[in-house]
N, C-alpha and C positions, 0 to 999 in steps of 0.2 A: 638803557645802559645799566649795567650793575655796577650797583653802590661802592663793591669793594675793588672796583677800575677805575685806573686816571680817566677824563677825557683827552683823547687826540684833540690835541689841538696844532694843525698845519697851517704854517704861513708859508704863502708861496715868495720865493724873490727869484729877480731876476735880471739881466743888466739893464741897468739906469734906474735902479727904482730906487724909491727915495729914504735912504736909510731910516732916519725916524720913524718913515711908514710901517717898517716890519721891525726893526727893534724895539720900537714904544711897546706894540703888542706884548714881543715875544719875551721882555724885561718883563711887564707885568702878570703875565702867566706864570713865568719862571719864580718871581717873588711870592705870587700866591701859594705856589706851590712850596717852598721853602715855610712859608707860613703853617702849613696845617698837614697835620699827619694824619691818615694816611695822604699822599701827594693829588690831590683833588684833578693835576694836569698833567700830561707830558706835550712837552711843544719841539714843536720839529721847524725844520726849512725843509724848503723843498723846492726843486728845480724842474722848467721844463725838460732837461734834459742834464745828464751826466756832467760831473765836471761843475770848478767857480764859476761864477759870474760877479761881472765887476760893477760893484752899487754905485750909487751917486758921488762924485769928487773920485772913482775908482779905487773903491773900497771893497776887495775882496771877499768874496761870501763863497764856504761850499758847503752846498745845502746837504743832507745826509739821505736825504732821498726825492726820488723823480716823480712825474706823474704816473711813469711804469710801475714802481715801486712800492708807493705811501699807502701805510695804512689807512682806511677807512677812516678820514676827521670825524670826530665829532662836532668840534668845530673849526669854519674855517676863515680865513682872514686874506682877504686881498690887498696886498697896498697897492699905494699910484707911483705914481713917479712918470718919467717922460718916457720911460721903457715899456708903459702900457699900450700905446699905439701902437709899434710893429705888433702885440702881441693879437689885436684884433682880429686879425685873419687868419689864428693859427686854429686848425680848424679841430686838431685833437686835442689843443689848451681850453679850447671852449667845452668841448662835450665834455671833456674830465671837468669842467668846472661846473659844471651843468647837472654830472652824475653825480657827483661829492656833493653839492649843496643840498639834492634830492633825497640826500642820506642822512644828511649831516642836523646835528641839534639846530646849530645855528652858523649864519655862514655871513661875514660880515666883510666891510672895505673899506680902504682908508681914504679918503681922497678921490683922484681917478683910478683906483680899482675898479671904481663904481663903475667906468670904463667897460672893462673887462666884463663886473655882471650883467652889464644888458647887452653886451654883444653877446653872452651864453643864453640870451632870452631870459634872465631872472629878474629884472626892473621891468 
């Protein structure tokens, strides 16, 4: 990575997941960054697919880019939430998470994201 670029940092959400799980992250990336000049992060949402999805208690999120879309993370962040389980069989959410982590600095989960990474074979 060069010194004078943020790290991508992508957190994925998507419906039912568990708000804290991806605001906690994406708060503390954003604050870091507000912290130290140059901006050491840029942090994104990002959606399986186009379009809100609706978080935990149905709290609207639109993520700004897709698995089609997103830049290359640096790092990346899965949360859990109960919206993990359908996501197990998706079988282009796994290889994109599979291909991302394989690139990525660091590729982390909150909860049952942890879900998510060993259905992509990374646990």
């Amino acid at each position: 990575m060069a010194a004078d670029r943020p790290r991508t940092v992508a957190i994925l959400v998507f419906d039912e997941v568990e708000v804290l799980d991806f605001a906690g992250p994406y708060e503390v990336f954003n604050v870091a960054s507000e912290l130290k000049k140059p901006s050491p992060f840029f942090v994104l949402a990002l959606g399986v697919s186009p379009g809100p999805v609706l978080a935990r208690g149905r709290l609207p999120v639109t993520p700004r880019y897709t698995i089609a879309d997103c830049p290359r993370p640096d790092i990346l962040v899965i949360p859990g939430g109960s919206g993990t389980r359908p996501l197990l069989g998706h079988e282009a959410l796994l290889r994109w998470i599979a291909e991302s982590a394989a690139n990525a600095e660091l590729c982390l989960s909150v909860c049952t994201g942890a879900l998510l990474l060993a259905a992509a074979g990374l646990l």
